[in-house]
C-alpha positions in Angstrom: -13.7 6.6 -4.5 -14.4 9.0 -1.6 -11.0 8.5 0.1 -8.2 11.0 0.3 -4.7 10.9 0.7 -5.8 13.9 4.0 -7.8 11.1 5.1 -5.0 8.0 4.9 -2.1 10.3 6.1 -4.4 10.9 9.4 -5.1 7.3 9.3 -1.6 6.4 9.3 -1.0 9.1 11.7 -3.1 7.1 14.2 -3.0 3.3 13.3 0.4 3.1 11.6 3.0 5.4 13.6 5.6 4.1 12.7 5.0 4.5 8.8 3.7 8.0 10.1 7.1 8.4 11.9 9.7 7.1 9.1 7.7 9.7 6.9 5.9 7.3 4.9 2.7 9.7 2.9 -0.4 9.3 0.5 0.4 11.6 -2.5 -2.3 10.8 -4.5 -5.7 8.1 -4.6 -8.4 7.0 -7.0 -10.0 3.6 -7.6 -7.6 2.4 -9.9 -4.2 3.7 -8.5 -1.8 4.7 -5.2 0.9 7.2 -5.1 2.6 7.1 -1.7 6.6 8.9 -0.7 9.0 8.3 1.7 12.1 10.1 1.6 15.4 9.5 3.1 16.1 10.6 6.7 17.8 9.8 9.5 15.2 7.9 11.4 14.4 5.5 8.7 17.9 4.7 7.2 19.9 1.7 7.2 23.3 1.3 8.1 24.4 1.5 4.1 23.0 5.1 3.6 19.6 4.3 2.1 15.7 4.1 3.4 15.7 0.7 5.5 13.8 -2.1 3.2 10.9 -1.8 5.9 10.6 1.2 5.7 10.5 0.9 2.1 7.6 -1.7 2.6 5.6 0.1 4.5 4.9 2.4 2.1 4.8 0.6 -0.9 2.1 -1.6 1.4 0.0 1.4 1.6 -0.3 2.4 -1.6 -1.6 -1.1 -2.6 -3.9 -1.3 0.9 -5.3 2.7 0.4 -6.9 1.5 -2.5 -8.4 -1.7 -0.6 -9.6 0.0 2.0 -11.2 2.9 -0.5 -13.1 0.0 -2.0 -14.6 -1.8 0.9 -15.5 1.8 2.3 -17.7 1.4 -1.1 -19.5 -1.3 0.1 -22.4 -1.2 2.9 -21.1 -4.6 4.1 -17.8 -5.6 7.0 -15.2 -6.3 4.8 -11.9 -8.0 6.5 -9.0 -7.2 4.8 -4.8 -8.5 5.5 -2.1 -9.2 3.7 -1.1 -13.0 2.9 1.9 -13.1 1.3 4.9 -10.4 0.4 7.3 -10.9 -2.2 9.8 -8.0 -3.3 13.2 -7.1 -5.1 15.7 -4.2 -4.5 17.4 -3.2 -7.8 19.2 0.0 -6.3 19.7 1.7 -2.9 16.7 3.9 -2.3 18.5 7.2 -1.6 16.5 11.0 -1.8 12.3 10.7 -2.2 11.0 7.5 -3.1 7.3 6.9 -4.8 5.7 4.2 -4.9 3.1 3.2 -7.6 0.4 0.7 -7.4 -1.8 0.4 -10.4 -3.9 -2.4 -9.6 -7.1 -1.0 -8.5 -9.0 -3.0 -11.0 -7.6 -6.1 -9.4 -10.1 -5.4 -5.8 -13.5 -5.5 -7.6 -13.5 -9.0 -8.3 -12.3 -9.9 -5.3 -15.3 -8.0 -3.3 -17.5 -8.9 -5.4 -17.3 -12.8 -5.1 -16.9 -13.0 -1.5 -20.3 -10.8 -0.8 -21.6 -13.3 -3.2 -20.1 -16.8 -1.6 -18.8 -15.7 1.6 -15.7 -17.5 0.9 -12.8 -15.3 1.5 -10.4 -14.2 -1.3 -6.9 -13.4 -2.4 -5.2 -11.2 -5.2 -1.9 -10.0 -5.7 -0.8 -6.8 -5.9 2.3 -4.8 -7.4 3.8 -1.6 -5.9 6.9 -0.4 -8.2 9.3 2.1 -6.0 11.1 4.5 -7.9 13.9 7.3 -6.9 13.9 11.1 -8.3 15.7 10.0 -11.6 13.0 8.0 -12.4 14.7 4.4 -11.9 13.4 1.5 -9.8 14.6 1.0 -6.5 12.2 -1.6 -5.6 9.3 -3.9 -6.5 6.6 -5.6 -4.4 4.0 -7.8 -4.7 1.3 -8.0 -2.3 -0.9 -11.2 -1.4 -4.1 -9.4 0.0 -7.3 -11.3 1.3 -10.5 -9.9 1.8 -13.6 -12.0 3.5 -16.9 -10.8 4.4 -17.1 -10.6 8.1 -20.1 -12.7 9.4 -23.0 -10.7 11.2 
């Protein structure tokens, strides 16, 4: 994968602001996996002291759409890519940095590979496991992404 987390963070910079803004950051990006942070500040809390479940979805949405957007950037064909469906849980208040993991790289190949093949778009799920400083889980998401070869 010939993305970097330079790359993403000027990406965001530009096309997501307001991730950009809140602090939301790549950490760290292969093919198979997506590290991104936010930590707790004053322009993305809630009013209970913690990062703002948005805010909290916008980055664990990166980490599983950096990896997307590294593999279609593979391919020599328009690739469209958006999220379906979001599901997630909050477990405990997300207070200090927060990373989020997704480890579902593997999950995108498929996908590509049979709508180059039928043209047919298709979906896959993806998890993104948010976790605080100590190491416990502050949230979970699940991601619905489709992906559809663009005609032309």
């Amino acid at each position: 994968m010939k993305i970097t987390p330079s790359q993403l963070n000027k990406f965001t910079m530009i096309k997501l602001p307001s991730a950009w803004l809140c602090g939301v950051r790549v950490v760290k990006i292969d093919d198979k996996n997506c590290v991104t942070s936010v930590k707790h500040r004053w322009i993305n809390q809630n009013p209970f002291n913690s990062i703002f479940w948005a805010v909290q979805g916008m980055a664990a949405e990166l980490s599983t759409g950096a990896i997307v957007i590294g593999k279609i950037r593979e391919e020599k064909k328009k690739i469209s890519m958006l999220v379906a469906n979001n599901k997630a849980s909050f477990t405990k208040k997300a207070k200090g940095k927060i990373t989020f993991i997704c480890e579902d790289g593997h999950l995108i190949d498929q996908a590509i590979e049979k709508t180059m093949a039928t043209g047919e778009g298709q979906t896959f799920w993806m998890k993104s496991i948010g976790k605080d400083e100590m190491g416990d889980i502050v949230s979970t998401f699940h991601f619905e992404w489709t992906v559809k070869v663009k005609p032309g």
